[in-house]
N, C-alpha and C positions, 0 to 999 in steps of 0.2 A: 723258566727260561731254558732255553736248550743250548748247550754248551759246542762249540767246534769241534773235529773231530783235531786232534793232535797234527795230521797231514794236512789238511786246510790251514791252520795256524801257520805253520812254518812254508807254506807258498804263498801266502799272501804276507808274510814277514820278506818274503825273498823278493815278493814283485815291489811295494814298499821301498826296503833295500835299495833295488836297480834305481825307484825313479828317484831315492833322493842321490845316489851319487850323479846320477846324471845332472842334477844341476849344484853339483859341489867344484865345477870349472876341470873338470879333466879333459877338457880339450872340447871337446862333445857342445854341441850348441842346435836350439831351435832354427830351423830356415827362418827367414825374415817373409814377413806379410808384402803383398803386393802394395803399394799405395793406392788406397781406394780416393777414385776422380769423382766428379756430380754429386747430385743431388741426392739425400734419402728421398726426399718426397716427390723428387720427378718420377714419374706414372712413365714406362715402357714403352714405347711404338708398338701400336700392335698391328700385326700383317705384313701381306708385301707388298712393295713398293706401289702396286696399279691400286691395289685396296688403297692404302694411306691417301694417297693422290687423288684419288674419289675421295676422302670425306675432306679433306684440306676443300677440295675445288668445292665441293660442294656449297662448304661453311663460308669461305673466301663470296663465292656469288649470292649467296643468302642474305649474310650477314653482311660485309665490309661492302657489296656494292649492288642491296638489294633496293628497293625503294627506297631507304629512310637512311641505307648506306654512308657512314662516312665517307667513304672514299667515291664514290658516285660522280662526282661535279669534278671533283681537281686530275682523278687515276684510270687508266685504261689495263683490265686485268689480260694477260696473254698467258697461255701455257703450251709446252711442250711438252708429249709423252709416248715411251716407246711403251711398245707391246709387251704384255706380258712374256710372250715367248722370246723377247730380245732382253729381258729383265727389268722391263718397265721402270726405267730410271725418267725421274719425271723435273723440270722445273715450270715454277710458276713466278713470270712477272709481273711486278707493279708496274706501271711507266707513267709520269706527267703527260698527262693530256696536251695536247696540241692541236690548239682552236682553229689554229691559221692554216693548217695542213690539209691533205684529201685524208692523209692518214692519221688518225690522232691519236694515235702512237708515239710521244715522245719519247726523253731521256729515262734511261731505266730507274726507278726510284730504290726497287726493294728485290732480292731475288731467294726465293726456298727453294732447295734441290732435294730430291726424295730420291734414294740408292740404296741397293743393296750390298750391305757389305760383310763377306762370310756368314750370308742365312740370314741375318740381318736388316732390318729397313733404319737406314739413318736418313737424319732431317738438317741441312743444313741452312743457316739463315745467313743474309747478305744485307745491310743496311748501307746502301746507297748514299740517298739523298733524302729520305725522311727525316722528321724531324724523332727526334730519341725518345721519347713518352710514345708514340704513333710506332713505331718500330718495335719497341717492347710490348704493345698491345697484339700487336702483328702475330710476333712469336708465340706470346702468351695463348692468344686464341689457336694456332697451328698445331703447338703443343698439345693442346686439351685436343684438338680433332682427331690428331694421329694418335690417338689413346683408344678412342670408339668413343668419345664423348660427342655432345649436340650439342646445337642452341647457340644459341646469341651471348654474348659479354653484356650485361645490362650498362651502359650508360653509365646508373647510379654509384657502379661500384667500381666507380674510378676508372676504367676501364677506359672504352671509348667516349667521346665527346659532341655528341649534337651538332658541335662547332669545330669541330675536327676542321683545321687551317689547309687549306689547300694549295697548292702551289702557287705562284705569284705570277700572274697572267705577262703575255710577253708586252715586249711594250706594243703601241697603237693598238692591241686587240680591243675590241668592242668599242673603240674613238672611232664615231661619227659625225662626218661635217654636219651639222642643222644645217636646213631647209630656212632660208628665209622668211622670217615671216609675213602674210598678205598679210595688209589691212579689210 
């Protein structure tokens, strides 16, 4: 074994030294850590805000109101988005369907805003008028999309529901007087 030289010994005796008086309270103190907010396991937004907004929209029209769509029958999807060159800050609405209308465009149910903020793309969620299981599925699936993730929530995994509850139609909607019957 190889032995230190004499002058290694007494600096690394002196650096030693320094760090243990530094924590013998001579006034001297570490800064304090920032308080860390979120998730470990939340997955990044990736991109900017027109990317993000492309796969949200895409997975949102696939998924939540594609054929087999929960929200299909009871939701009317709306979105607004600016240009990339204005910094594509984007939202997308739910809204309750409205049967009785030219426009069936109802009350807003659900709102995500997609922005950029300092280089950044943030995702903000707005739960309206859904119901709270349906609203967290909402998120959940937007989350995963503004990741670079795909695909569908399967149903089975608690997720979304088959029977996903739809708004509660207005009143007189689809009340028709019968027709008398001939004999």
């Amino acid at each position: 074994m190889r032995s230190l030289p004499h002058q290694a010994i007494l600096g690394l005796a002196a650096i030693l030294s320094g760090l243990v008086g530094g924590c013998s309270g001579n006034g001297s103190s570490l800064p304090s850590l920032p308080e860390l907010t979120g998730s470990v396991t939340e997955a990044p937004v990736v991109g900017s805000p027109t990317e993000v907004y492309e796969r949200i929209a895409r997975g949102a029209l696939s998924c939540w109101f594609g054929a087999a769509g929960p929200l299909k029958a009871g939701y009317v999807y709306h979105a607004d988005a600016d240009p990339p060159g204005k910094g594509g800050k984007a939202e997308i609405s739910l809204h309750e369907r409205n049967r009785l209308s030219d426009n069936p465009k109802g009350m807003r149910a659900y709102r995500i805003t997609i922005a950029a903020e300092k280089d950044v793309t943030t995702l903000t969620f707005e739960n309206i008028k859904m119901l709270e299981p349906m609203a967290l599925s909402l998120e959940t699936d937007a989350r995963r999309w503004s990741t670079g993730e795909i695909g569908c929530t399967p149903a089975q995994s608690g997720g979304w529901s088959e029977n996903a509850p739809s708004p509660p139609a207005p009143e007189n909607e689809g009340k028709r007087k019968r027709a008398p019957k001939s004999n």
